[in-house]
ChimeraX commands (.cxc) that place a marker at each C-alpha (Angstrom):
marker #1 position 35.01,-12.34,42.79 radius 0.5
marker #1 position 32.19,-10.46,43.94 radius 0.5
marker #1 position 31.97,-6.58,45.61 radius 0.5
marker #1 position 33.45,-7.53,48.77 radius 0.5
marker #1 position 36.67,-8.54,46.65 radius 0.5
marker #1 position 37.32,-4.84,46.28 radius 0.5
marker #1 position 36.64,-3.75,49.50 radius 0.5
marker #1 position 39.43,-1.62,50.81 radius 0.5
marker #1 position 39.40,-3.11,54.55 radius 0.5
marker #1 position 39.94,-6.39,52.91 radius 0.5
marker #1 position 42.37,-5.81,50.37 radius 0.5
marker #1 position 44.52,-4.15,53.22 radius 0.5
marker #1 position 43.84,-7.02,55.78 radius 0.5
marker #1 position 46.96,-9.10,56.91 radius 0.5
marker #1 position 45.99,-11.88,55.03 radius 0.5
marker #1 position 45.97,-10.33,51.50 radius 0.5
marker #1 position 49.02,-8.34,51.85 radius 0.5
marker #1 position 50.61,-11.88,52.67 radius 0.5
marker #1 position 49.43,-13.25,49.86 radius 0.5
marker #1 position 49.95,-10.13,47.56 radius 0.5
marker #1 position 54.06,-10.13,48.32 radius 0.5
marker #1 position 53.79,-14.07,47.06 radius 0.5
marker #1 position 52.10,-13.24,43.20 radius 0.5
marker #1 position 53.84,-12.51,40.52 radius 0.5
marker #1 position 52.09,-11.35,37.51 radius 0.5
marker #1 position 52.74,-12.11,34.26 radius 0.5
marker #1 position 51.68,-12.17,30.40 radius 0.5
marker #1 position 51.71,-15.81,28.17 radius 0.5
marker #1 position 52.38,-14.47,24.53 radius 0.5
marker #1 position 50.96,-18.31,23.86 radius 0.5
marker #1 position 47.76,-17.36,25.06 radius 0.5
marker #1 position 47.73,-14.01,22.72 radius 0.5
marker #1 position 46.16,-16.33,19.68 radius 0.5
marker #1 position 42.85,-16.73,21.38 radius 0.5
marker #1 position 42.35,-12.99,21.88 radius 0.5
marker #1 position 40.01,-11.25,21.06 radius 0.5
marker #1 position 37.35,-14.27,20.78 radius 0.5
marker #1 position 38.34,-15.41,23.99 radius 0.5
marker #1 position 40.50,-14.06,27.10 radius 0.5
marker #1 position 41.97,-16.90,28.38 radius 0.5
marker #1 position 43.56,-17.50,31.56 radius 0.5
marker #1 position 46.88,-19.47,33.52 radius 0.5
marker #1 position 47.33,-19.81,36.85 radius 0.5
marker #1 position 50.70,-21.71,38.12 radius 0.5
marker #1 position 51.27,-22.09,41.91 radius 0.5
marker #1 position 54.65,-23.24,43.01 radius 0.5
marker #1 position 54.64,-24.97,46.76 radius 0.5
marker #1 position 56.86,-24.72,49.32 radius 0.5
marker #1 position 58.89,-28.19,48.28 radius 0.5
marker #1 position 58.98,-26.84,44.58 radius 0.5
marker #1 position 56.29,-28.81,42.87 radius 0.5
marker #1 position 53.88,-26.90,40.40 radius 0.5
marker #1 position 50.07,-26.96,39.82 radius 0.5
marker #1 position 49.00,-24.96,36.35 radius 0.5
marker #1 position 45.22,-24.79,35.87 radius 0.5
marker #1 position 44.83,-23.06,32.01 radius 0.5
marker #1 position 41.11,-22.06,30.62 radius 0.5
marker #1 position 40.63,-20.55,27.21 radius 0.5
marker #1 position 37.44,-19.62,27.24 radius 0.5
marker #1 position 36.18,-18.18,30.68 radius 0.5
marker #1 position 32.56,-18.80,32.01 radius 0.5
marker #1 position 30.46,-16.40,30.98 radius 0.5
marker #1 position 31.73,-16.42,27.48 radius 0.5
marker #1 position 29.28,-17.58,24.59 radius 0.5
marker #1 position 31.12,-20.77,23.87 radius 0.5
marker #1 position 30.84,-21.19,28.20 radius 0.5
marker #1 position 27.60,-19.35,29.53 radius 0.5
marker #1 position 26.90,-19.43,32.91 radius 0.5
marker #1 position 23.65,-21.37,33.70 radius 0.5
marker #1 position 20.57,-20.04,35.14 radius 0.5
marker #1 position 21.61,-20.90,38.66 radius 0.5
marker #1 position 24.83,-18.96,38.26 radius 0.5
marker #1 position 23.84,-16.24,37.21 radius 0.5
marker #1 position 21.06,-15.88,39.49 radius 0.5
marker #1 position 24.09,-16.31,42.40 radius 0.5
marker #1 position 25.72,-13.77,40.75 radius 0.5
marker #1 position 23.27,-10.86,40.18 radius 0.5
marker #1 position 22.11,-11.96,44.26 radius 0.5
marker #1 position 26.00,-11.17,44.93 radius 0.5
marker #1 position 26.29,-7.93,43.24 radius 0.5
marker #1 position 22.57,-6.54,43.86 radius 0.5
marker #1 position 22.48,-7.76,47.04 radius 0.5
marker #1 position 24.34,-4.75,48.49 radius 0.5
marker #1 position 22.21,-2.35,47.26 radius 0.5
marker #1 position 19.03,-3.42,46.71 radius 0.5
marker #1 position 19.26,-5.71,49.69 radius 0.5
marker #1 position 17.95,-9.44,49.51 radius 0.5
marker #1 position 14.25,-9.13,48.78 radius 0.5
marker #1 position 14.83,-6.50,46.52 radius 0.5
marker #1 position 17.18,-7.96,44.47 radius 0.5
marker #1 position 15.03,-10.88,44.26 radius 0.5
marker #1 position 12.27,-9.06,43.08 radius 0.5
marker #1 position 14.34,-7.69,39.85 radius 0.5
marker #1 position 14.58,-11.70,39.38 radius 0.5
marker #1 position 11.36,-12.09,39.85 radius 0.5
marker #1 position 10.44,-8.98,37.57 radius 0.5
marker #1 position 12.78,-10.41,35.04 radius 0.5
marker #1 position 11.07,-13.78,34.70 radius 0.5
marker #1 position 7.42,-12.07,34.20 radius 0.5
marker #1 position 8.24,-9.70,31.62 radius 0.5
marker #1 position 7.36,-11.92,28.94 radius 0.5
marker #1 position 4.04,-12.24,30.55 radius 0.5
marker #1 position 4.01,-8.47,31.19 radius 0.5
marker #1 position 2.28,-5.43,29.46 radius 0.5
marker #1 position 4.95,-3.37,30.66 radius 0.5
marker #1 position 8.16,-2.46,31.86 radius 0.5
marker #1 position 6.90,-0.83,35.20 radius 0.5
marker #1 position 6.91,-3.37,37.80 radius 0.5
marker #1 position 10.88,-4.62,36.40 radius 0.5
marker #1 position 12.14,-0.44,36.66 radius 0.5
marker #1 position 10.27,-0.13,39.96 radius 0.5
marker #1 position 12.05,-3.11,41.56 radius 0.5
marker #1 position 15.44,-1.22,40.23 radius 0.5
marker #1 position 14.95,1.53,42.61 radius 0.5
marker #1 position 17.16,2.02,45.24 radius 0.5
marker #1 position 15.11,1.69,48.93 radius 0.5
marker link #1:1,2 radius 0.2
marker link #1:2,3 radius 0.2
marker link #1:3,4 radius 0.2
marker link #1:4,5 radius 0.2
marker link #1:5,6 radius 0.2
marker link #1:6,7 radius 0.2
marker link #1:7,8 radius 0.2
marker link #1:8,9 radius 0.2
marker link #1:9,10 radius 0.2
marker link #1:10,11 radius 0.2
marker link #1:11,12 radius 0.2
marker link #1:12,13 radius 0.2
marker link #1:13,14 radius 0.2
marker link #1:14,15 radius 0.2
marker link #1:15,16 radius 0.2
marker link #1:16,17 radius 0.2
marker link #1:17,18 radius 0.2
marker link #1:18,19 radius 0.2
marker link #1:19,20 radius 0.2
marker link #1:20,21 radius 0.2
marker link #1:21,22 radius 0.2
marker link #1:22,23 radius 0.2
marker link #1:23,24 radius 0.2
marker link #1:24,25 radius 0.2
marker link #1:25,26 radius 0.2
marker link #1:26,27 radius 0.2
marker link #1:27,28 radius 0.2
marker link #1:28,29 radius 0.2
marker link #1:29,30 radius 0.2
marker link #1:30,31 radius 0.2
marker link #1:31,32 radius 0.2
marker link #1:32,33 radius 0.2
marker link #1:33,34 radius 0.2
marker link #1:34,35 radius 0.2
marker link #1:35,36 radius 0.2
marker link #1:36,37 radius 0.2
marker link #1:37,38 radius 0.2
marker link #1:38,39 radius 0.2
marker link #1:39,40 radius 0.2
marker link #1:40,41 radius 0.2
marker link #1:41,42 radius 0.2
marker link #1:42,43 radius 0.2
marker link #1:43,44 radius 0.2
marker link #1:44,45 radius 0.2
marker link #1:45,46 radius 0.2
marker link #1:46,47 radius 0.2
marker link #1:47,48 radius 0.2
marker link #1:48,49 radius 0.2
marker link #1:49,50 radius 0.2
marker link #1:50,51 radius 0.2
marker link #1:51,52 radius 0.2
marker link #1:52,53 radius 0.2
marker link #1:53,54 radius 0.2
marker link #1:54,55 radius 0.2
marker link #1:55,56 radius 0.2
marker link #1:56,57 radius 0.2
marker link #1:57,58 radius 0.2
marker link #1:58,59 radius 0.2
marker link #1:59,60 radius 0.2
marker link #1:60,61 radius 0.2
marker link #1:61,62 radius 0.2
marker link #1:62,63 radius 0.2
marker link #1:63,64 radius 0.2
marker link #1:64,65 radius 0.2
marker link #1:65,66 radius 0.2
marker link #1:66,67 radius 0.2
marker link #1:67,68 radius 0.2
marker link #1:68,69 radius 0.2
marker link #1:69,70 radius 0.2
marker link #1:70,71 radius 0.2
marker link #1:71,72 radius 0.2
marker link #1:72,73 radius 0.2
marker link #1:73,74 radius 0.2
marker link #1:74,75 radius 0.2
marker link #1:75,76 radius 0.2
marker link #1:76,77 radius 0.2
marker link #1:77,78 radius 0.2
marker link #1:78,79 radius 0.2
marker link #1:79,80 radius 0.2
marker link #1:80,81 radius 0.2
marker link #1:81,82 radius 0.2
marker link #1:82,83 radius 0.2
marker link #1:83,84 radius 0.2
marker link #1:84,85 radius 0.2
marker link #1:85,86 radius 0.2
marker link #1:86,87 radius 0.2
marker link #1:87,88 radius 0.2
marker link #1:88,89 radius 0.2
marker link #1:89,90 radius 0.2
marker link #1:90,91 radius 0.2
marker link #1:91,92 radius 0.2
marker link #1:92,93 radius 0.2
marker link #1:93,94 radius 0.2
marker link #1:94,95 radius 0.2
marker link #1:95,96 radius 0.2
marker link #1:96,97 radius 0.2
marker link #1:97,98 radius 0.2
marker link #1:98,99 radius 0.2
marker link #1:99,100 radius 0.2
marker link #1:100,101 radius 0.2
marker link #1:101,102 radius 0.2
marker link #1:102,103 radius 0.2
marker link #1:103,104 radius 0.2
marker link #1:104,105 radius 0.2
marker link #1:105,106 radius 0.2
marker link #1:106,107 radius 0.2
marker link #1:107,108 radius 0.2
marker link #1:108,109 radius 0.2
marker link #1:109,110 radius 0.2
marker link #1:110,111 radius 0.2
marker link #1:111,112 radius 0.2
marker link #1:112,113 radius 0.2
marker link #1:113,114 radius 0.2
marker link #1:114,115 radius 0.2
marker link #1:115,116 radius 0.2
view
């Protein structure tokens, strides 16, 4: 998911409403035990000829016992920064980010912050 996932033109595109009126939501009191350490997750899709695919994680990347490597979270910050702080802006916070231990000061990483 990223900012575009919330975007109102696409959330009331064709597509999603399809694919809206074919979820159903529900809670697995199984999966209750892991909480709060962990918020787990089950997705089940059911095909048109009845067959089932279930794909179950416990601990979600990001987590602690799962972080998200360097790369990914790079890709992520790009995703959500990129919007406002456009591309080379964004990738100067990075950049900012991976000189502050060499830095005397914050300056340079809450100047790249600033909205253009």
């Amino acid at each position: 998911m990223d900012l575009a996932s919330f975007d109102e033109r696409f959330l009331q595109s064709n597509e999603v409403q399809s694919l809206m009126g074919k979820v159903k939501v529900k809670g697995e009191i199984e999966l209750d035990r892991y909480f709060p350490q962990s918020w787990p997750g089950r997705v089940k899709i059911t095909v048109a000829d009845g067959r089932s695919h279930v794909h179950e994680i416990i601990i979600p990347k990001g987590e602690t016992a799962n972080p998200m490597s360097a790369r990914e979270l790079e890709e992520k910050f790009l995703n959500l920064a990129t919007p406002l702080l456009g591309e080379a802006g964004a990738r100067l916070v990075i950049h900012e980010i991976d000189a502050l231990d060499q830095s005397d000061s914050l300056e340079g990483f809450i100047s790249a912050l600033k909205l253009r």
